[in-house]
N, C-alpha and C positions, 0 to 999 in steps of 0.2 A: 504494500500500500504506500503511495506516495506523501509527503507530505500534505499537499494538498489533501487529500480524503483525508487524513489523519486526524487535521485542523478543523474540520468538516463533523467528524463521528465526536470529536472530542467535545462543539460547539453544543453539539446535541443531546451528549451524554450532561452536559452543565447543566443543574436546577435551574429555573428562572428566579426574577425578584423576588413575585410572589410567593415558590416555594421556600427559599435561604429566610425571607420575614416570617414565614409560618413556623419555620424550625426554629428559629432565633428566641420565638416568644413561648413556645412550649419548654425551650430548654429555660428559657431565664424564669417560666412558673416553677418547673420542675424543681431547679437551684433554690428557686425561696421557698418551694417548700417542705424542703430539705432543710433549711437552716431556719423555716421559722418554729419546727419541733421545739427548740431552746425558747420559744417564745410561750408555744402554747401549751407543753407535755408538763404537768405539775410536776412529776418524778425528775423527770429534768433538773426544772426550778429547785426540789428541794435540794437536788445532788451538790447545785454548786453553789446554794446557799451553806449548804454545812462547808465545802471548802472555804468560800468565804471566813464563815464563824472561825473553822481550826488556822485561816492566816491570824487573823488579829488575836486569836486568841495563843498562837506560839509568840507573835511580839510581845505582850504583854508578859510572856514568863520571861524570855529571854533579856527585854529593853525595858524593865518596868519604869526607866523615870523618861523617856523617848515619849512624847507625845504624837501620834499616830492616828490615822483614820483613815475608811477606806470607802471610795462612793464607787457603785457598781450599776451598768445597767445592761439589759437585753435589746439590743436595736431592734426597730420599729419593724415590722414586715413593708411598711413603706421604703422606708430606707435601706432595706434590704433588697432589694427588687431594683432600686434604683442604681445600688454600689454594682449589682451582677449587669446591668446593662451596661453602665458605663465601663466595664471591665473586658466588654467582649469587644472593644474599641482601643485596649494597649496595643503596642506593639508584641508580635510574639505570641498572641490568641485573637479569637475568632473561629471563626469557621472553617473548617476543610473538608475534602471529597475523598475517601475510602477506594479500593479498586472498583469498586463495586455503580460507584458514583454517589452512595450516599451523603446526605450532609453530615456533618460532625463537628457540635462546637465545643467550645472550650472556652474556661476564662481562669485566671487567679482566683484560688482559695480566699474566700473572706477569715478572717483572723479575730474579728472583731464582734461576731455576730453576739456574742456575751464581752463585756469589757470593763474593769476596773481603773482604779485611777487610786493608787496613796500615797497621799500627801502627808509630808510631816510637816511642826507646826512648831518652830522654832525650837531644833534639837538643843542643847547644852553646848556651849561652845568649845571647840577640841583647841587643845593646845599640843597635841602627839598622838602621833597613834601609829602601831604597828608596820602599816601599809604604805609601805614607800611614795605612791602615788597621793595619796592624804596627805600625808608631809609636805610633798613640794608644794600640794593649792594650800597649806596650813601656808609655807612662807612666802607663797605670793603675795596671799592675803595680809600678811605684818607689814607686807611693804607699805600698805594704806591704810597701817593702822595709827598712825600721829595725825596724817591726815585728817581722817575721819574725826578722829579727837578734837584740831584746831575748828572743823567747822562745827563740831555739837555744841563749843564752846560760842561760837559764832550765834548759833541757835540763841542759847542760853542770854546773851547779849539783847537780840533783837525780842523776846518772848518772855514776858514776863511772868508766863502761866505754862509750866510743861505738860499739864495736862490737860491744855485746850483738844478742839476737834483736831482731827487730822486736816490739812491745808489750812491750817487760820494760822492767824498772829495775832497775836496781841503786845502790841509796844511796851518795850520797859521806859517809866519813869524815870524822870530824876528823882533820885533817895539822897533823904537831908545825914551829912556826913555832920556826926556829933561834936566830933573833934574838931574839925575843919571849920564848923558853924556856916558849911559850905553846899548846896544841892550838886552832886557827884550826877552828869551826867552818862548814861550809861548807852540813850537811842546814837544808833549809825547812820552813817551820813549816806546819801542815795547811792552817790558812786561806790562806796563801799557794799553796799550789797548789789551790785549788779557784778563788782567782781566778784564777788566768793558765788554768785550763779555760773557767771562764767568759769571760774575755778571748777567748780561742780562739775559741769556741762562738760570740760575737756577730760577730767578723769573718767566720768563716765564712758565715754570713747572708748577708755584703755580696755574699759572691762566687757567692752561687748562684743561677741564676735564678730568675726569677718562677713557671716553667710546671714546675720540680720539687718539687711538691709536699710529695711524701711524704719527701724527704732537709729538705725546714726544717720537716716535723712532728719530725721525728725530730732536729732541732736545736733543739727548741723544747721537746721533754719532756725534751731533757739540763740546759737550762737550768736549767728548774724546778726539775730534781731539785740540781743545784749548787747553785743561790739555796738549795734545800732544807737540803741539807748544811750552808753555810756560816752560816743562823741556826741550826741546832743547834750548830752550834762556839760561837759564841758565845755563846750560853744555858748553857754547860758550866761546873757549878759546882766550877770551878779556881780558883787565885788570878790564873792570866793567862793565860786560852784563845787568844789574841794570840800567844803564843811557844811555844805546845805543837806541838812536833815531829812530821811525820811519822810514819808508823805503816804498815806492812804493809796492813794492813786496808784504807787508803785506794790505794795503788796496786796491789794484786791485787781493786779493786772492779770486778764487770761491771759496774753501769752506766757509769762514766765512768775514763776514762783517756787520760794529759797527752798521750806519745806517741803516741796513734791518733791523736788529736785534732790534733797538729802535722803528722804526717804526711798526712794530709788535704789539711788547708791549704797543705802544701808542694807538695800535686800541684796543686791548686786554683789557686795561686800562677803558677805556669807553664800550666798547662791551654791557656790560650784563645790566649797567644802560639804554643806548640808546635802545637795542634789547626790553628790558621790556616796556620801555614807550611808545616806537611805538606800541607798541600790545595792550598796553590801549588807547591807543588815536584812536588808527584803532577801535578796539572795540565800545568807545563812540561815534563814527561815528552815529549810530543805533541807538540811544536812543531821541534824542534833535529834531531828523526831522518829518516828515512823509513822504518825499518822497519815503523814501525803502516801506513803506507800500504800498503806491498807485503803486509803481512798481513789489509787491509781493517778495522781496527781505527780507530776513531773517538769523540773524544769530545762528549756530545750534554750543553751548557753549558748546557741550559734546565732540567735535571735536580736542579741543583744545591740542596742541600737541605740546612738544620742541623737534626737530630734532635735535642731536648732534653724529655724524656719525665717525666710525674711521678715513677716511680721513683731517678730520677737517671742513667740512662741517656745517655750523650751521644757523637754521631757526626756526620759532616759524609758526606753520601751524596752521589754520582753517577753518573748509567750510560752506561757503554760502549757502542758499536756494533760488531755482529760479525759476520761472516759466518753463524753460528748462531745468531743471537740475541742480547738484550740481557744484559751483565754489570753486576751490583747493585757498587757501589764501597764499602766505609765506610773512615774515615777514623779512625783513633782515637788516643791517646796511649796508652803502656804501660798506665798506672795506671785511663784510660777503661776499656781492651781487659777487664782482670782484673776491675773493675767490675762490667761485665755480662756474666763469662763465668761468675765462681765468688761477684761478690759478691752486695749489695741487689739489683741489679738484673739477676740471672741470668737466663735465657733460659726454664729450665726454670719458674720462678715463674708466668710468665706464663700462663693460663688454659689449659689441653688441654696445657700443655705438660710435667705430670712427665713424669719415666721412672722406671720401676721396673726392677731386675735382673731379669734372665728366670730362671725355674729351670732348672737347668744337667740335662741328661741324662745316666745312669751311658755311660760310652764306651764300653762295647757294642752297647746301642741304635743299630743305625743307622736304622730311621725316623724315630726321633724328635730324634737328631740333624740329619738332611735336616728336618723340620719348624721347628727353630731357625732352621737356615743358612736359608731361605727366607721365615722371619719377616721377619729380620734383613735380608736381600737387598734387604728392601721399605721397612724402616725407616729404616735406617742410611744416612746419607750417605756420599757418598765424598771426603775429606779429602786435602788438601795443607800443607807447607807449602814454602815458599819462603824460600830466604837466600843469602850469600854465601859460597863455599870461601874460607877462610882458608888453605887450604894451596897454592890458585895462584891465581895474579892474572888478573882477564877471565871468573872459571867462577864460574858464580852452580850451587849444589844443589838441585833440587827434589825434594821427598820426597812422593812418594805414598804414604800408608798401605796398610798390608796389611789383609785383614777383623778379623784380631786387634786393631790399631792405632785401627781406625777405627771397632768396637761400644766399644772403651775408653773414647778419649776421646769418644764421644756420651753415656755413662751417666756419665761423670766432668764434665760439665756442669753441674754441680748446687748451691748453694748450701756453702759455703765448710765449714759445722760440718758434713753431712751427709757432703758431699767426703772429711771425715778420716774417717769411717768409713768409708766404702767404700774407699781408698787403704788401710786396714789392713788390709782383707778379703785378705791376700796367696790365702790358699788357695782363696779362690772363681774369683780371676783366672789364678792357677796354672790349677785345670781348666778352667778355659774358654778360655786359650792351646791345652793341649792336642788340647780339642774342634775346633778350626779348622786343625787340622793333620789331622784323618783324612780320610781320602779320600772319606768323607762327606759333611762337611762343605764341601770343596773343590768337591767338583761341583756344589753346590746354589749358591752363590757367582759371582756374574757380576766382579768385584772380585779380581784378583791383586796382590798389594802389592808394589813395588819403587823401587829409587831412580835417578831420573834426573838426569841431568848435562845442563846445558845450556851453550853457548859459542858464543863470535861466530860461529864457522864453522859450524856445527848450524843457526842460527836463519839467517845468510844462505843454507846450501844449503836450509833448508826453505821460504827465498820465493819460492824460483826453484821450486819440485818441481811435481812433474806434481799430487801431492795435493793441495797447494793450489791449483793451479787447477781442479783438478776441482770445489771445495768453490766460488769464485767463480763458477762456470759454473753451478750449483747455485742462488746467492745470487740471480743476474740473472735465471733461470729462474724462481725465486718471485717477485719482483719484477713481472716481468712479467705471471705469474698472475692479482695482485692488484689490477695497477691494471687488468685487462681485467674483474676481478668488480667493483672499483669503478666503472666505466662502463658495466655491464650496468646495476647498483643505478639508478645515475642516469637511464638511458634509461627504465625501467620507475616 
């Protein structure tokens, strides 16, 4: 056969549009619902809730003065659906034709279909540790610790009250020196705080990486704009712009302010010591127990990954091994966590990712109350979180939201100045608590909200339970599955 016919049979043997779109969307139902089991199968839920309970609860033996906590959720079957389509579009998957001509698609494993996130929350400060790697961020960090010093002292000067709001000032007076029989003033002079911002502003530089972009544009138009302000102070036809005092104007300015600016730096300061030693102490979780074994929980060390994103964004990822699948790990510091939950570098920002308030139905309506609850069923994640009982020792609390809880905080995700307006919204969230209380609403809802308790005796009767062995026997059964289609693959 010549090329021609070849080009010919082969044009013919090709699916058309229509057929590769038909396959395309039976595979990407197939895929979520596949991965929305983790959403809907109770046995599921409670499997990786008790892994849950046994992480914070081995922290809590091994780091009892480590303040720790863990927020977990299940992605949405929406966003599920959406991650596998946008996947069959990398490079390296998609679709292909078999000898046969069949279609055949493929995409990347989602990793995240269940996902945690722990944050610690201002560890103890280390001045040594073991870990050669901790030592050198232990003496980078001393480099900036006089620094840090001269501006709190700075602080201390301009602020009369240390334990004002966060972002405010308040001016220190002049105090009547006794001795002196003299008023000591103590306020600074304008040009003097636009340097110690600029001071600020160029240290900050040092400590951010190279691959975040968009936090040292936005350190770099603050510059400007100081360099800016501080040659207008000086060009100011006074007899000595050099000693002219502070002024409201310049600490209620949005563009720049001392506090935000130190408080930054102070998290920025600690960052990369704290960010490291949580991802080792998460790490030795694994090592000292046996409970992850009897749970078939594993951690997979090739995983291991710093996320430092142009936004400013930063995390330290790794994933678990489970009976159900793989668990997404991030690792983050309080100040990281708020970052990219409400600040720059929110979630919601991200492309496809607003959310808008739904419009709420009068509560009569009950179809169209069942059409929210079933929006939302598809939407909305289903959230945890995870901590320690303070009111008895050995019982870690796990809080599984209710659908009120958990449409909340997904819409309250949102950029920090937006956030304050929705938070004030009292009466929109008033009737939409309401709305999830009718029995409407309840039935459409696969998500009952309640609070679980977890304890030593809970997690070891649940390693011994017939559940979990049922879910292991399940595990070895796909296992097996797989590696028999992988050796079909290969024979053929």
């Amino acid at each position: 056969m010549n090329d021609f016919k070849e080009r010919i049979v082969s044009e013919a043997k090709r699916p058309s549009k229509e057929e590769i779109e038909k396959s395309k969307q039976i595979y990407i139902e197939s895929e979520t619902t596949r991965y929305r089991k983790l959403y809907d199968n109770p046995e599921y839920r409670e499997y990786l809730e008790y892994i849950l309970g046994s992480l914070m609860l081995i922290q809590m033996r091994k780091f009892p003065r480590f303040l720790t906590y863990i927020d977990a959720r299940f992605k949405s079957p929406e966003s599920i659906r959406k991650k596998i389509s946008n996947r069959l579009n990398e490079e390296g998957y998609g679709f292909s034709l078999d000898e046969s001509g069949n279609i055949k698609f493929d995409s990347r494993p989602l990793l995240d279909a269940f996902a945690m996130k722990v944050t610690s929350e201002r560890m103890p400060e280390l001045l040594y540790s073991p870990d050669p790697y901790i030592n050198d961020l232990i003496q980078e960090k001393e480099k900036n610790r006089d620094f840090l010093r001269n501006m709190q002292f700075f602080r201390g000067k301009l602020n009369c009250d240390a334990f004002s709001y966060r972002d405010t000032l308040k001016l220190r007076k002049p105090e009547y020196n006794p001795e002196t029989r003299e008023y000591e003033d103590f306020t600074v002079t304008r040009i003097e705080y636009y340097q110690k911002c600029q001071e600020l502003l160029e240290k900050l530089k040092t400590l951010v990486s190279p691959t975040e972009e968009s936090v040292l544009k936005r350190y770099d138009e603050q510059l400007n704009y100081v360099k800016g302000r501080l040659k207008d102070l000086r060009a100011l036809n006074e007899p000595d712009p050099e000693k002219a005092k502070i002024r409201n104007v310049d600490l209620e300015n949005s563009e720049i302010n001392f506090i935000t600016l130190l408080n930054e730096f102070e998290e920025r300061y600690n960052a990369k010591v704290e960010l490291y030693n949580s991802t080792m102490q998460f790490l030795s979780l694994f090592r000292d127990d046996d409970i992850f074994d009897k749970l078939g929980v594993s951690v997979d060390m090739s995983t291991l990954e710093e996320k430092r994103a142009t936004s400013g964004y930063e995390s330290n990822f790794i994933i678990l091994n489970t009976l159900v699948g793989p668990i997404e790990v991030q690792i983050q510091t309080l100040d990281q966590h708020e970052y990219g939950s409400f600040g720059p570098a929110a979630h919601s920002k991200r492309a496809n990712k607003e959310r808008d308030l739904p419009i709420l139905p009068a509560e009569g309506l009950k179809e169209e109350i069942e059409s929210l609850a079933q929006k939302l069923a598809q939407r909305v994640p289903i959230y945890y979180h995870i901590t320690r009982d303070t009111k008895e020792p050995e019982r870690v609390i796990a809080q599984r939201f209710d659908d009120y809880q958990n449409s909340k905080a997904y819409y309250s995700q949102i950029d920090q100045q937006d956030l304050a307006k929705i938070m004030d919204n009292h009466e929109y969230f008033e009737r939409f608590m309401n709305l999830t209380q009718t029995e409407a609403f309840q039935k459409a809802m696969v998500n009952k909200g309640a609070t679980l308790g977890f304890t030593p005796i809970d997690i070891e009767k649940y390693a011994d339970s017939d559940k979990l062995k049922k879910l292991k026997e399940e595990a070895e059964a796909k296992k097996d599955k797989s590696k028999k289609h992988e050796d079909n693959e290969l024979e053929k």
